[in-house]
TORMAR-687604 format. One record per atom (N, C-alpha, C): z, y, x. Coordinates in steps of 0.1 Angstrom, whole numbers, plus 5000, padded with zeros to 4 digits. Each point is the difference from the previous one (the first is absolute). Layout:
<tikols>
ZYX...
</tikols>
This chain:
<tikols>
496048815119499150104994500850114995499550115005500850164989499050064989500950034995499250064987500550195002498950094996500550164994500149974990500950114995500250044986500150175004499550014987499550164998500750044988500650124993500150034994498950134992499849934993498650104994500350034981501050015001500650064983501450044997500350074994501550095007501049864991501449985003500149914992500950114993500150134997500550084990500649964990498749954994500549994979500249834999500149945015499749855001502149984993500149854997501249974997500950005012501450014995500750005014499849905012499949904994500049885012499049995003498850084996498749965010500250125009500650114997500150105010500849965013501149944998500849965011499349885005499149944993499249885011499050095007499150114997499750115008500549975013501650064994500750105017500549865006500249924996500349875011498949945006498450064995498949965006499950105009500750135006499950125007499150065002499950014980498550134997500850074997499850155005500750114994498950114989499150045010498550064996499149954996499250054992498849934995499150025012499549865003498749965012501049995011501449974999500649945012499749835002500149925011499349915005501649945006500349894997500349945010500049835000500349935011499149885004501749884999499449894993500649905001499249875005501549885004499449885001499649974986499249924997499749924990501149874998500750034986500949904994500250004991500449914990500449954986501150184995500850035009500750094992499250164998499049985012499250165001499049994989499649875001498950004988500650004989501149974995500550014984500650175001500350065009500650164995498650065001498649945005498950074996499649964994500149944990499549904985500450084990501350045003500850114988499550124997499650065015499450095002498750025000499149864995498650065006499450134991500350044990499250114996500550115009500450035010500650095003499550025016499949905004499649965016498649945002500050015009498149935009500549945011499749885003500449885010499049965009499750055012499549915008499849925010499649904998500049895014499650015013501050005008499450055016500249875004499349975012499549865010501250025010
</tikols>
């Protein structure tokens, strides 16, 4: 299964280490998209992140 992640909040004023979990998720812009497998390590850097991101489940 893949999951989107969206970035939909700037991580600006966010702490440093949730910014660099951002750019290791390869959001640059706000409302950039990009697609992973589903796994224990994608889902915990978007756990850290969720106020920041929108996740969706694709079939």
């Amino acid at each position: 299964m893949k999951i989107k992640v969206e970035l939909v909040k700037s991580p600006i004023g966010a702490i440093p280490k949730h910014r660099k979990t951002v750019a290791a998720l390869g959001l640059k812009k706000l409302h950039s998209t990009n697609e992973f497998e589903d796994n224990v390590a994608i889902r915990g850097m978007i756990k850290q992140v969720s106020h920041l991101v929108k996740v969706t489940e694709l079939d």
